[in-house]
N, C-alpha and C positions, 0 to 999 in steps of 0.2 A: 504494500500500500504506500501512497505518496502522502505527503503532507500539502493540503490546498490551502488556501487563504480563503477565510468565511469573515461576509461582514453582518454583523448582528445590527438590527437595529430596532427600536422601541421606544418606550418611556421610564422614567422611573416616580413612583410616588416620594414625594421628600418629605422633611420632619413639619417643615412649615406648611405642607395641605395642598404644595403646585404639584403638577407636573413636567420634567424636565427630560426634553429629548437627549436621546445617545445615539451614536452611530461609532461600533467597535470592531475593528479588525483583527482577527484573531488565527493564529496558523493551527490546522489540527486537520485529524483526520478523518471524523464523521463531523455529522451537524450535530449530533449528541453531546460532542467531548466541545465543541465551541460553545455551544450552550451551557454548557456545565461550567464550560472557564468564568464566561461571564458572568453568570449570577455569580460563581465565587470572589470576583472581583468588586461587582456592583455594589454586592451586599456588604462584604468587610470595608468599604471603602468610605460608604454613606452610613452603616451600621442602622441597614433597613431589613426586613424580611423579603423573602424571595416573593411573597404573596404581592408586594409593591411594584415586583419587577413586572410591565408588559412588551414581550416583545411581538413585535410587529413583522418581523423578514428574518430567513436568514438567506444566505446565497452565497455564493463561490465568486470571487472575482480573481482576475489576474494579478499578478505581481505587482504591474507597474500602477494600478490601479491605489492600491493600498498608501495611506495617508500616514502610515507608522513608522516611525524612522526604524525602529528594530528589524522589524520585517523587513524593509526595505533593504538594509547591511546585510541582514541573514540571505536573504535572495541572490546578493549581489557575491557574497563567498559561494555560493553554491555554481556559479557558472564562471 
């Protein structure tokens, strides 16, 4: 199996009652394991419940597509 780039996107409910859009690029190898990364980042980050998380998309994009500097160096050793 390859490693693709998934970009998650959604909302998150915050402590003060809004809602705040996210769009996360995350490299992994089903939608499962990118999904998983996210809530675990979303949720320790904002220290919300996963119940707060809605995501909206997920989808595969290309390398050059991705907005992440990490990925983007990781991709760029890889060729």
């Amino acid at each position: 199996m390859s490693v693709k780039i998934y970009r998650v996107e959604g909302k998150i409910l915050l402590r003060s009652g809004t809602w705040q859009k996210f769009v996360i690029d995350v490299p992994a190898l089903k939608p499962e394991h990118a999904l998983e990364r996210v809530f675990s980042s979303i949720t320790g980050l904002h220290k919300i419940k996963r119940a707060h998380v809605r995501v909206k998309s997920i989808k595969v994009i290309s390398p050059e597509e991705t907005k992440n500097p990490l990925i983007m160096h990781i991709m760029e050793m890889k060729t």
